[in-house]
NUMITI-177516 format. One record per residue (C-alpha): residue number from 1; residue in three letters; y, z, x. Coordinates in Angstrom, 3 decimals, padded with zeros to 6 digits. Each point is the difference from the previous one (the first is absolute). Layout:
N
   pos   code          v          w          u
   NUM    ALA          Y          Z          X
...
***
This chain:
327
   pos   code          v          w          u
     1    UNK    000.000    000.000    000.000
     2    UNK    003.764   -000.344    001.456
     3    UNK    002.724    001.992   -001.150
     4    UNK    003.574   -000.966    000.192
     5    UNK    002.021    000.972    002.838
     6    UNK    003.135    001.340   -001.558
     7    UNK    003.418   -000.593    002.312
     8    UNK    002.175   -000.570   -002.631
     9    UNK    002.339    003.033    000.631
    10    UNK   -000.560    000.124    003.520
    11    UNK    002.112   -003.337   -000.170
    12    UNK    002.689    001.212   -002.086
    13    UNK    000.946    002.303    003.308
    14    UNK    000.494   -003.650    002.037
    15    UNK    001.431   -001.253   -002.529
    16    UNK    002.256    003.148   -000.601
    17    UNK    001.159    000.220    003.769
    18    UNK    003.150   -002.074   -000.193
    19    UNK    000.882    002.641   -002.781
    20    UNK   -000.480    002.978    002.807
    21    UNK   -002.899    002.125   -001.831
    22    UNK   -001.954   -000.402    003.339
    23    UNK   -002.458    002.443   -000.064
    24    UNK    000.559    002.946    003.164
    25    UNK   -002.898    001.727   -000.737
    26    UNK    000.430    002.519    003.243
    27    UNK    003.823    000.438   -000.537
    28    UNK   -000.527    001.233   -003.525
    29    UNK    000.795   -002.850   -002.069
    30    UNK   -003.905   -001.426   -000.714
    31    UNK    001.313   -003.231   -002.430
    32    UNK   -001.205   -001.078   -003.086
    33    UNK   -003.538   -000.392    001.513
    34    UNK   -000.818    003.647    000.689
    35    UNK   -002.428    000.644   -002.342
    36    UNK   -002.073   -002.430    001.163
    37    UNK    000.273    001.467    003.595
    38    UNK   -002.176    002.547    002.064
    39    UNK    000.901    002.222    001.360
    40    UNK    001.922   -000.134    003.509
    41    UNK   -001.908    000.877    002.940
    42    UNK   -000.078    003.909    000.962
    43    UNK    001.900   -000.864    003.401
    44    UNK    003.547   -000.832    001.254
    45    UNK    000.280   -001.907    003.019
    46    UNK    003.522    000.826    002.554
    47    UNK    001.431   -001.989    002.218
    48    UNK    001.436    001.017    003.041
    49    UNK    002.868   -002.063    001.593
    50    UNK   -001.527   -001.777    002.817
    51    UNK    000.818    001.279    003.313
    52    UNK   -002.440   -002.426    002.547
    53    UNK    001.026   -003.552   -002.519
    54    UNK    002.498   -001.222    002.256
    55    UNK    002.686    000.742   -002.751
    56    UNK    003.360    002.288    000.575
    57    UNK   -000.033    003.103   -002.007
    58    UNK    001.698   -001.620   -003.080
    59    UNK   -002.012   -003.266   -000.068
    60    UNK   -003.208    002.596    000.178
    61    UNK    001.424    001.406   -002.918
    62    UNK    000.706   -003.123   -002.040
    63    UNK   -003.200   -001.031    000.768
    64    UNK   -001.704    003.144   -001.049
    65    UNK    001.450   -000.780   -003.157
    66    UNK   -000.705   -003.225   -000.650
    67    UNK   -003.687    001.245    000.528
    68    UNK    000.454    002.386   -002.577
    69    UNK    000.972   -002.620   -002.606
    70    UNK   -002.560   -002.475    001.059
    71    UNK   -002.543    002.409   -000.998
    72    UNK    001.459    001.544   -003.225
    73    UNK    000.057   -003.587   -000.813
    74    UNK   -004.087   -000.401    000.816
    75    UNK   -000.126    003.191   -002.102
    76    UNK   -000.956    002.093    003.152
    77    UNK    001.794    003.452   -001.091
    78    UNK    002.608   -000.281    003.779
    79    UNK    003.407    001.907    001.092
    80    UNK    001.711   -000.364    003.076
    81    UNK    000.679    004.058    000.626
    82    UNK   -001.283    003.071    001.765
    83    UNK   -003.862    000.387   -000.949
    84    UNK   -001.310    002.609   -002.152
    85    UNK   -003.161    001.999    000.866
    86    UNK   -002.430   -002.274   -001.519
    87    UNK    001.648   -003.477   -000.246
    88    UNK   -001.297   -002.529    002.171
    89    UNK    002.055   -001.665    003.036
    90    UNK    000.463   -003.635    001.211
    91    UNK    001.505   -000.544    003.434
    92    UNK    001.167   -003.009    001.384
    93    UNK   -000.056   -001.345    003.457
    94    UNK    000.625   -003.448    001.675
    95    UNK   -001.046   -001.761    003.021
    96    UNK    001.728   -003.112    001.529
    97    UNK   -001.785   -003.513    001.500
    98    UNK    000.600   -003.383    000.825
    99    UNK    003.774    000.318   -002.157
   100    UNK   -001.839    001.492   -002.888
   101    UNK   -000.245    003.578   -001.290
   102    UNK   -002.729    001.214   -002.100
   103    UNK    000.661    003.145   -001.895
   104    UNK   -003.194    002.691   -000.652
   105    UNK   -000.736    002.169   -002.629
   106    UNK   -002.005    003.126    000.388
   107    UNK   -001.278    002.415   -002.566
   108    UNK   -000.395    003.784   -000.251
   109    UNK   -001.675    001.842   -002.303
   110    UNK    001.763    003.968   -000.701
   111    UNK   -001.914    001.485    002.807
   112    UNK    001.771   -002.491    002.204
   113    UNK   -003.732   -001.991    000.650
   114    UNK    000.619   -003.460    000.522
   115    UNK   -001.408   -002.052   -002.544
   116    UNK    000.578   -003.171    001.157
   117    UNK    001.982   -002.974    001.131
   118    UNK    001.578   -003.636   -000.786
   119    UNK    002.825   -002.358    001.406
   120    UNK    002.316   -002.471   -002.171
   121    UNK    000.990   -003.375    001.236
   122    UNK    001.663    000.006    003.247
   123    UNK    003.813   -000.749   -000.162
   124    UNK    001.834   -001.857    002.351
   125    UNK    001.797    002.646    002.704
   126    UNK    003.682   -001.225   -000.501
   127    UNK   -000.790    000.418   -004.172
   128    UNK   -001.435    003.231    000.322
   129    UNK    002.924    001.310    002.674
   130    UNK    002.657   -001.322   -002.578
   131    UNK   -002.003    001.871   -002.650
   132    UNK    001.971   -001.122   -002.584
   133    UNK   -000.966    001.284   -003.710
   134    UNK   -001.553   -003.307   -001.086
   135    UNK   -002.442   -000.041    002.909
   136    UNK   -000.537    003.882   -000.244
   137    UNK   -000.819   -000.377   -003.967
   138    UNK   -002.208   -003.140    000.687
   139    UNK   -002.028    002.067    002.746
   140    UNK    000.034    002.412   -002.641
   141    UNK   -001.705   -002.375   -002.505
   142    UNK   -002.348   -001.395    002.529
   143    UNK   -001.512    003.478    001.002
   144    UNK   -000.128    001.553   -003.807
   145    UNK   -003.381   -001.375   -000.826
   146    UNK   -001.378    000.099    003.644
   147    UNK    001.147    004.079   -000.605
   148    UNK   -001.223    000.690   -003.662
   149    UNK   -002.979   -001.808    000.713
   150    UNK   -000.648    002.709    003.460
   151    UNK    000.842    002.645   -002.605
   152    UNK   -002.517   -000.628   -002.840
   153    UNK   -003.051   -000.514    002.867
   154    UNK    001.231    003.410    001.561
   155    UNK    000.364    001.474   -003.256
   156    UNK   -003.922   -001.401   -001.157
   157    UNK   -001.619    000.946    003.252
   158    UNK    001.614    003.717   -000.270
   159    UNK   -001.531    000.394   -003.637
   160    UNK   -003.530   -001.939    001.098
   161    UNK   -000.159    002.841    002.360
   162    UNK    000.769    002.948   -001.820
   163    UNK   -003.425    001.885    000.543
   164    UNK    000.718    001.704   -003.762
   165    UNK    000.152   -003.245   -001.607
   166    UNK   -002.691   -001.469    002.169
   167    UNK   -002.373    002.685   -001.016
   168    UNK    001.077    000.058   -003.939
   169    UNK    000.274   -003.813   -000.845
   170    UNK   -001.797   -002.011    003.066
   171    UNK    002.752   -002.546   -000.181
   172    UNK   -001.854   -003.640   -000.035
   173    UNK    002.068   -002.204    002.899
   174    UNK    001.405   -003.234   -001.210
   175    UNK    001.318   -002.924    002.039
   176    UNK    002.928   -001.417   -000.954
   177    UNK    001.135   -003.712    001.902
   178    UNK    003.142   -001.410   -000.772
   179    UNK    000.455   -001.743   -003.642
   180    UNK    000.137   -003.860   -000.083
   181    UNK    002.093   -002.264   -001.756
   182    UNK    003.176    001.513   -000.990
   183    UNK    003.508   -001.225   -000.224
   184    UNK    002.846    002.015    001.911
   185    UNK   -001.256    003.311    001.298
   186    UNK   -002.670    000.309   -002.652
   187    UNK   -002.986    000.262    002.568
   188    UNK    001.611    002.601    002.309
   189    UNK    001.099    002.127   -003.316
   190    UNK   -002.911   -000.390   -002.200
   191    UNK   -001.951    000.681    003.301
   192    UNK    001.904    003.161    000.762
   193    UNK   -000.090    001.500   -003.005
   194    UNK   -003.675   -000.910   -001.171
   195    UNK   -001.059    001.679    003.143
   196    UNK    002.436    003.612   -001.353
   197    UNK   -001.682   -000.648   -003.410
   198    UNK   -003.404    000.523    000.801
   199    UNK    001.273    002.753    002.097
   200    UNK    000.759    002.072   -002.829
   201    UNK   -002.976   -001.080   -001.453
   202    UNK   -001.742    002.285    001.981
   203    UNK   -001.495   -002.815    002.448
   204    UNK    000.723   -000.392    003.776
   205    UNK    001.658   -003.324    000.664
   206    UNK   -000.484   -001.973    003.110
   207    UNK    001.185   -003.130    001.656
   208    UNK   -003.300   -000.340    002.228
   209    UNK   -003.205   -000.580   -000.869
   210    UNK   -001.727    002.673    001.864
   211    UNK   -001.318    002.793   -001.603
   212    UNK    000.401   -001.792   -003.681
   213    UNK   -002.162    000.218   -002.740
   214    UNK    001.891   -002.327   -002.080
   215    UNK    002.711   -002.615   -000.512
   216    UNK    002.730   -001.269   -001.985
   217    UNK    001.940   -003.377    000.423
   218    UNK    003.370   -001.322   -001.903
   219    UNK    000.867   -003.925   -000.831
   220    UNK    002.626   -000.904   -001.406
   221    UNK    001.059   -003.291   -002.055
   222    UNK    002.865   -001.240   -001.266
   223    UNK   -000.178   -002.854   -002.192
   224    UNK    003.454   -001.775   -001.484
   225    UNK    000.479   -000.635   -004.035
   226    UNK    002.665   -002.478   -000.080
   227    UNK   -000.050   -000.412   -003.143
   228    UNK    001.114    004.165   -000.424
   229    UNK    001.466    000.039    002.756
   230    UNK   -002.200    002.965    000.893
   231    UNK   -002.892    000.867    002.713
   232    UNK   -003.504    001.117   -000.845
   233    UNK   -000.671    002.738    002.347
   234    UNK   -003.603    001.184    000.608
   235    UNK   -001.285    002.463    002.454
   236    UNK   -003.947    000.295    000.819
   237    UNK   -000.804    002.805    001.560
   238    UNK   -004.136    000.019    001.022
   239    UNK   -001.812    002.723    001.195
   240    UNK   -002.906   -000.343    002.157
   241    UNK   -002.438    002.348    001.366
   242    UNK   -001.345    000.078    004.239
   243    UNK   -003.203   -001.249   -001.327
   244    UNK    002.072   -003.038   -001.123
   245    UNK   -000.585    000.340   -003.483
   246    UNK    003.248   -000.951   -002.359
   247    UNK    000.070    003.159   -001.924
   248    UNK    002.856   -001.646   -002.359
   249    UNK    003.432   -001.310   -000.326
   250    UNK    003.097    001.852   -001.945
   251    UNK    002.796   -002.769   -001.046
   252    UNK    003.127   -000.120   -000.605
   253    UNK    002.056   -002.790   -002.688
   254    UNK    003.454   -000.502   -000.814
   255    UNK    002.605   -002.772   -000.126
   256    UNK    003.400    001.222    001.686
   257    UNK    003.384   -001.814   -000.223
   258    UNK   -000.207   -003.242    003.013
   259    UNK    001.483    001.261    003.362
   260    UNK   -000.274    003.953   -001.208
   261    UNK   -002.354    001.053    002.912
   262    UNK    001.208   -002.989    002.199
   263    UNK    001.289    002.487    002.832
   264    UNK   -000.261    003.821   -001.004
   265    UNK   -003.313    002.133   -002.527
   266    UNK    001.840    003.062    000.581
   267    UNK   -001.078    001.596   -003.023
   268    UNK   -002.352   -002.330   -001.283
   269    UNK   -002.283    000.471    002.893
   270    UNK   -000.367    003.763   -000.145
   271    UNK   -000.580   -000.314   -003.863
   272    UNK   -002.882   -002.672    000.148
   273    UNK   -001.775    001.936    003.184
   274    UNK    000.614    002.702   -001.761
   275    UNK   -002.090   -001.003   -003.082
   276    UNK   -002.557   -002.260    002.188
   277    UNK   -000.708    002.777    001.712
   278    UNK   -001.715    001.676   -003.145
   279    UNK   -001.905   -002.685   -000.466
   280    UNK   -001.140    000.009    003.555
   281    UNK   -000.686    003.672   -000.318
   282    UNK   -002.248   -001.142   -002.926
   283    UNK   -002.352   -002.079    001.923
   284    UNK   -000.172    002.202    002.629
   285    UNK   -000.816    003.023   -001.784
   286    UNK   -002.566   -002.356   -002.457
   287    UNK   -001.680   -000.924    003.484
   288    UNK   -000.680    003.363    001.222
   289    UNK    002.994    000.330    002.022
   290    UNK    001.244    003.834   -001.025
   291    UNK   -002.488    002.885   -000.923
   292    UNK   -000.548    000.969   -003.044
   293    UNK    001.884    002.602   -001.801
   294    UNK   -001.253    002.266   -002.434
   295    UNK    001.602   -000.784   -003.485
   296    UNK    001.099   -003.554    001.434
   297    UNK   -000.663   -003.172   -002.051
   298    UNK   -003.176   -001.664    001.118
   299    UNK   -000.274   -002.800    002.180
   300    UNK    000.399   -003.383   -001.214
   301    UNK    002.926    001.176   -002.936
   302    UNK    002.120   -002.641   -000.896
   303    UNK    004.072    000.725    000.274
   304    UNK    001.587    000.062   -003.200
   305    UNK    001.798   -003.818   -000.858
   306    UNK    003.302    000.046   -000.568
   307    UNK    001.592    002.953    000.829
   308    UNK    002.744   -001.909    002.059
   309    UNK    002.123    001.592    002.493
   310    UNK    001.691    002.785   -002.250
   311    UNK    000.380    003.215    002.061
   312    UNK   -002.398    002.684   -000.469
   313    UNK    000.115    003.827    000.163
   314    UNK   -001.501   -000.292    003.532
   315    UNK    002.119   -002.402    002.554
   316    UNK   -002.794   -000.129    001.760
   317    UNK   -002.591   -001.769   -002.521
   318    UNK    001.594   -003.454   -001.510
   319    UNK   -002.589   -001.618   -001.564
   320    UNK   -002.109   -002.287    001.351
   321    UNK   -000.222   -003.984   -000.423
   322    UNK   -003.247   -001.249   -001.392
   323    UNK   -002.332   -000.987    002.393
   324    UNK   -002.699   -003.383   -000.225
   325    UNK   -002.856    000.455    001.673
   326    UNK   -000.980   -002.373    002.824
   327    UNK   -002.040   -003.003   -001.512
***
């Protein structure tokens, strides 16, 4: 069976944005689409203004804050300012060669562990010595999704290793590659937040394939309807198991407004991941993925149809898409 994938007010925000209801959900203004949000992650990330970048004290400063907004805007909850005890940090270092710098980004958790590393696209020297806002706010840009996606792996592997929820749930490890096919940034974010979905779906996410029991991969088409002047949209998730049997496929159908998702998903991507990501939960769990629980709905129950994506009393549990069953 296939079940609708409902977007239509998830547009309205893009459609909205000229009006300036953008949605700011960690500055306390969520939009018109907050009910159909999770809720934001349970960590705060600080930057400090870079001191080894190759910047003077006030570029540092500018450029700390351009970081900050590049990540608010990738709905990473970010502020350039003093840390508190248990927010996360990001520092930022560059390194010069051949006329070219190359800035690096590296993560620490609140014990001050580093959790990890990644570099934008180098910059030519003269640019980044002029440092002028433009070129600081299109660094900014460039290392946003390199950063949020160093924070949702370091935020995964922390709760994958939590001996308490180890021992209580046995978390089954999925892999997660890249999603194919979509306009604008529509891999990277539906990738991205897919991968924070099943997260909170109590399963450890993974971009390797070491160590994984099972699979999921996203593709993407987008078809034209000229004569609506519209785009069908559909998103196939399958899952697979490391036998290589397809366990099933959850998908996803809508027709959106031509040239909507053309450069930014924004919300559109956390919203669909968010509800594939029941779905994939679904299969999972029907293929012996999480242990039983006593009082819990026996394996092999169907999701309920049409529910859509209407909030429930628990952020945590939208309801799921219906899934098909591999031929």
């Amino acid at each position: 069976m296939r079940r609708p994938w409902h977007l239509a007010a998830l547009l309205a925000a893009a459609l909205l944005a000229a009006c300036g209801d953008l949605p700011q959900p960690f500055r306390g203004n969520p939009g018109g689409n907050a009910g159909m949000l999770a809720a934001p992650p349970a960590y705060r990330l600080t930057i400090d203004p870079p001191t080894t970048a190759l910047l003077s004290e006030q570029q540092a400063r500018g450029f700390a804050e351009a970081l900050s907004s590049a990540l608010l805007a990738a709905e990473v909850p970010a502020a350039a300012e003093a840390p508190l005890p248990l927010d996360w940090r990001l520092t930022v270092e560059a390194r010069t060669e051949n006329g070219f710098v190359t800035p690096r980004y590296r993560l620490t958790d609140p014990d001050g562990q580093a959790q990890g590393t990644t570099e934008g696209t180098r910059i030519a020297a003269r640019d980044w010595s002029d440092a002028s806002p433009e070129v600081l706010r299109r660094a900014a840009r460039d290392a946003a999704p390199r950063i949020a996606d160093l924070l949702l792996r370091a935020e995964a592997a922390r709760k994958g290793t939590d001996p308490a929820a180890l021992a209580v749930t046995g978390p089954p490890r999925i892999y997660v590659p890249m999603v194919r096919g979509a306009p604008g940034d529509g891999n990277q974010a539906l990738t991205a937040r897919l991968r924070e979905a099943l997260g909170q779906q109590g399963m450890l996410v993974q971009e390797t394939t070491q160590g994984a029991r099972f699979a999921v991969t996203g593709q993407v088409a987008v078809i034209d309807q000229p004569a609506t002047r519209t785009q069908r949209v559909e998103l196939l998730w399958t899952v697979s198991r490391n036998d290589g049997e397809d366990l099933g496929r959850v998908l996803q159908l809508n027709e959106v407004p031509a040239g909507v998702l053309a450069r930014f998903w924004g919300d559109v991507a956390f919203a669909a991941a968010t509800e594939a990501a029941g779905g994939v939960r679904t299969v999972v769990s029907n293929a012996g993925g999480f242990p039983v629980q006593p009082g819990s709905a026996p394996r092999g129950t169907a999701p309920q149809p049409g529910q859509g994506l209407a909030m429930p009393q628990n952020p945590g549990a939208l309801p799921p898409p219906q899934v098909a069953p591999a031929p």
